[in-house]
N, C-alpha and C positions, 0 to 999 in steps of 0.2 A: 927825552922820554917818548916813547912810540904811542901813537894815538892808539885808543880804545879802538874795538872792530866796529864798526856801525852795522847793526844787528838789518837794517833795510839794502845793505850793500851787498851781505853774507848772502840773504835770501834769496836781490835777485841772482848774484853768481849761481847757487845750486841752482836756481828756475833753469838758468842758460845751459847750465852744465848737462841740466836733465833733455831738454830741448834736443841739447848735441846727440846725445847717446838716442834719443826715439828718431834723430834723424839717420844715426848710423845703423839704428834695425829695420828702418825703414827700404834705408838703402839696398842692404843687404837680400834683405828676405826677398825685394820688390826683384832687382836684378835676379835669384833663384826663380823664382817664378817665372819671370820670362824668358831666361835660359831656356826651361824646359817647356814651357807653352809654345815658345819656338819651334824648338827641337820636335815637339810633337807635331806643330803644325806643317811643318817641311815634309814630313812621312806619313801625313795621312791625305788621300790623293781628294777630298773635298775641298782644304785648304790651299791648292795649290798655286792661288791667284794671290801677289805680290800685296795687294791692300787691304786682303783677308788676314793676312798671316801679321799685318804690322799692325791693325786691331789686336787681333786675339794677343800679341805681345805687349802692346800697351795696355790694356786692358787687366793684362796678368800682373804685369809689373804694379800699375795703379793698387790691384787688390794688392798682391804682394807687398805695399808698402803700409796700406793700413793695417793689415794681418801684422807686420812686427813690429809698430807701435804697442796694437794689443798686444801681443801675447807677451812682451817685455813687460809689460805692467803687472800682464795677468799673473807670471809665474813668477815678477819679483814679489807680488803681494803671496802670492803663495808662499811662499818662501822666510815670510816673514812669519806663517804660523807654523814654522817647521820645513825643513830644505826635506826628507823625503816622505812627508804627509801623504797621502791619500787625497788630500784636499787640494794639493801642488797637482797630481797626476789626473785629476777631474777635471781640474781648472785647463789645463794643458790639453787633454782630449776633445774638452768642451770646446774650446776657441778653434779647435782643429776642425771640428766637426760642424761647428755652426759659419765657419766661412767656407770649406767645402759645400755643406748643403746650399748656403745662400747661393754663390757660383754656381754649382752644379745642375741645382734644377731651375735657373733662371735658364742657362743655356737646354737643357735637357726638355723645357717647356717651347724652347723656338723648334726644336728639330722634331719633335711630336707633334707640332699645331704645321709645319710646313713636311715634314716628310713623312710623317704615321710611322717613323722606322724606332721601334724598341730597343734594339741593339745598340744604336746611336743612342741613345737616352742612354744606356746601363754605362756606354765606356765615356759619357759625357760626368757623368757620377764618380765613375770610378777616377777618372782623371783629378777631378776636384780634391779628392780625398790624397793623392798620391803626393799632388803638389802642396797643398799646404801642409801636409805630413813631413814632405823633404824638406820644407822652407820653416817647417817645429824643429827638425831634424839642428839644419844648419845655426838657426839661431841659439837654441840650447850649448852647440858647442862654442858658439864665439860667447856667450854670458861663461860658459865653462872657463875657457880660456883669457878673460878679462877683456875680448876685441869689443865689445859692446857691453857695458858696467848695467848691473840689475839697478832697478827705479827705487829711487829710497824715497822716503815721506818727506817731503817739506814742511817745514813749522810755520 
């Protein structure tokens, strides 16, 4: 006769299970982000010094990975008060919009206290919002598509 489940074993399986999946948004979203913090630092000709460009890509990646912890959480919680709430699509613009600001005017405060140039701040902005928009983008379809399983509650 098969032994009872041991309700301490169950638990921590899901803990690990959940661990797995915020390392695979992690991954994912971190690697988009640096794709294109690359990409954009190779063709803008201020970046064009080899240990500028692998900052600004670690760096991207770094955000990039804590950005799909959150937003995994944020829009499986979402999701639990209804898959197309209004309160899913807040929750989703807000985490977009609060690590782009964070990002953006951190950078956007170095290039105005060193180079007084406005322009550089606006596409410093606009970059932030681009990237973690494609890195909402991408994550959304892998939860779509089951490559990375939405955050369920643990008992």
């Amino acid at each position: 006769m098969p032994e009872p489940a041991n309700p301490r074993t169950q638990n921590a399986n899901s803990l690990w299970q959940e661990r797995l999946e915020s390392i695979k948004a992690a991954i994912l979203s971190g690697f988009v982000l640096a794709l294109i913090a690359g990409f954009g630092s190779v063709i803008n000709p201020e970046f064009m010094r080899l240990p500028t460009i692998a900052l600004e890509v670690g760096v991207a990646g770094f955000s990039g990975g804590l950005f799909g912890i959150t937003y995994r959480h944020l829009v499986s919680q979402g999701q639990i008060q209804g898959q197309d709430s209004p309160q899913n699509e807040h929750l989703k613009s807000g985490a977009i919009g609060a690590f782009a600001l964070v990002r953006g005017l951190a950078q956007a405060e170095l290039f105005w206290v060193y180079r007084h140039n406005l322009w550089a701040v606006g596409i410093t902005l606009v970059e932030s919002f681009v990237l973690f928009g494609v890195a909402a983008f991408v994550l959304d379809l892998a939860l779509k598509l089951n490559w990375v399983k939405p955050f369920q509650s643990i008992p």
